[in-house]
C-alpha positions as CSV (number, residue, x, y, z in Angstrom):
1,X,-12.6,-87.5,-7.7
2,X,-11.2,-90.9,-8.3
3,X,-10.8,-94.1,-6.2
4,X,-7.8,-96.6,-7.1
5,X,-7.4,-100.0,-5.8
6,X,-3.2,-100.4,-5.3
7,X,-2.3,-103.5,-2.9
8,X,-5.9,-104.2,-1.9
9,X,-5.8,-100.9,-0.7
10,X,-8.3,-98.3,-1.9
11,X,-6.6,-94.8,-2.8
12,X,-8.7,-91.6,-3.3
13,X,-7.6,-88.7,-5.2
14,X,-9.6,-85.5,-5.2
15,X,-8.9,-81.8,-6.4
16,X,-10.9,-78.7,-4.9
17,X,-10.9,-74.8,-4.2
18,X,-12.4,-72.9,-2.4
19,X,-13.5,-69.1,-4.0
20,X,-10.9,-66.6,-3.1
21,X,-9.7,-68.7,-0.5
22,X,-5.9,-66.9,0.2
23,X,-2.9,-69.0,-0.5
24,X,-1.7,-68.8,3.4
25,X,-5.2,-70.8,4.0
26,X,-4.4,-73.4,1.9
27,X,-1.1,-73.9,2.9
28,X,-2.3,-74.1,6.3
29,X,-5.3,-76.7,5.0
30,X,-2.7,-78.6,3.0
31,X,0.2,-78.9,6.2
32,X,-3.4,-80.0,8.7
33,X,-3.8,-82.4,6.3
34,X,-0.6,-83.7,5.8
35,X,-0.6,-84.5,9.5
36,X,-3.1,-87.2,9.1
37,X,-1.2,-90.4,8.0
38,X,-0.9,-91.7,4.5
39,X,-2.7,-88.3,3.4
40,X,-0.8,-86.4,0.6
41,X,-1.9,-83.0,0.1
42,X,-0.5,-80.3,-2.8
43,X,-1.5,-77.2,-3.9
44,X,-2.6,-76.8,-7.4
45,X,-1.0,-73.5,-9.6
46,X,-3.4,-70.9,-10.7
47,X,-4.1,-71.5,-14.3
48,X,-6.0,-68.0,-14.7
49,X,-4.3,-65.8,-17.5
50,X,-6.1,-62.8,-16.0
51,X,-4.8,-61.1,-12.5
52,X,-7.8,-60.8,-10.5
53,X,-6.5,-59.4,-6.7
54,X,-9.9,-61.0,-5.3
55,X,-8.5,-64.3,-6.9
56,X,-6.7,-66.6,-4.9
57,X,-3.2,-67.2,-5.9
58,X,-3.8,-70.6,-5.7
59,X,-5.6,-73.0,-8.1
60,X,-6.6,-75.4,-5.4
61,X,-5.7,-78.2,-3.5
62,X,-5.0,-82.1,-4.2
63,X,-5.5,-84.7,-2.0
64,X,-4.6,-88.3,-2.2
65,X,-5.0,-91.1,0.6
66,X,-6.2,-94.4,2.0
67,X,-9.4,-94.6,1.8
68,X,-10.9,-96.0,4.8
69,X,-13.5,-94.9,7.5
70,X,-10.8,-93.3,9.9
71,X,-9.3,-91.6,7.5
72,X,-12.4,-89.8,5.8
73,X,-13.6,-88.8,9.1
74,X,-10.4,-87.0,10.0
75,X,-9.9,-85.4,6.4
76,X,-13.6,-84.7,5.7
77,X,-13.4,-82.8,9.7
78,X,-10.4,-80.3,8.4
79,X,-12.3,-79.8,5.5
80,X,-15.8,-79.0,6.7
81,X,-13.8,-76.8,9.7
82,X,-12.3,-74.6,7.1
83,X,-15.7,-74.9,4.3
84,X,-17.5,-73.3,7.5
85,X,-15.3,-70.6,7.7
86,X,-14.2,-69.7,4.0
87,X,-17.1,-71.0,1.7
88,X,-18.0,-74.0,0.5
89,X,-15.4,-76.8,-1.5
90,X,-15.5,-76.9,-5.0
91,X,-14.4,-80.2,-7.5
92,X,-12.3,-79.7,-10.2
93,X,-11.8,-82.3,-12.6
94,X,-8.3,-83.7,-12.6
C-alpha cells in the first residue's frame, strides 16, 4: 500500500485477496466499490501456475482513490462487510 500526493491531493493505491474468495465476489466487491466516487477498483489475474479448484480464479483486487476521511470510511465499510463474511483481507505487494 502506497500513498501519492498528485494536485495536493493524496491518492492511495492498495492490492488484496481474500483466500478462495470466488471471482463473482470480487466482481461484486470491485462494482460496490466503484460506486463510491473517485474510487478505481480492478481485479488482479491469477498468477498461480498450478490449478487448484479451491483457488479463486482471481488474483485479487486493486484499489486506488482519494484519500480522505469520507472516502476511507465508505471503502474500509464494503471491505470489512465482505472480510466478515469471506475471511479476512490480505496485502500483496504491488
Amino acid at each position: 500500500m502506497f500513498n501519492t500526493i498528485i494536485n495536493n491531493k493524496s491518492t492511495k493505491k492498495i492490492n488484496l485477496t481474500c483466500h478462495r474468495l470466488p471471482l463473482a465476489m470480487y466482481r461484486e466487491i470491485a462494482s460496490h466499490l466503484r460506486q463510491i466516487e473517485e474510487v478505481n477498483a480492478d481485479l488482479l489475474p491469477q498468477t498461480s501456475q498450478e490449478f487448484d479448484y479451491l483457488q479463486s480464479q482471481v488474483g485479487g483486487l486493486s484499489l486506488e482513490y482519494e484519500s480522505t476521511k469520507e472516502t476511507e470510511i465508505k471503502v474500509k465499510s464494503i471491505l470489512n462487510y465482505y472480510e466478515n463474511k469471506y475471511g479476512s483481507w490480505l496485502t500483496i505487494d504491488n
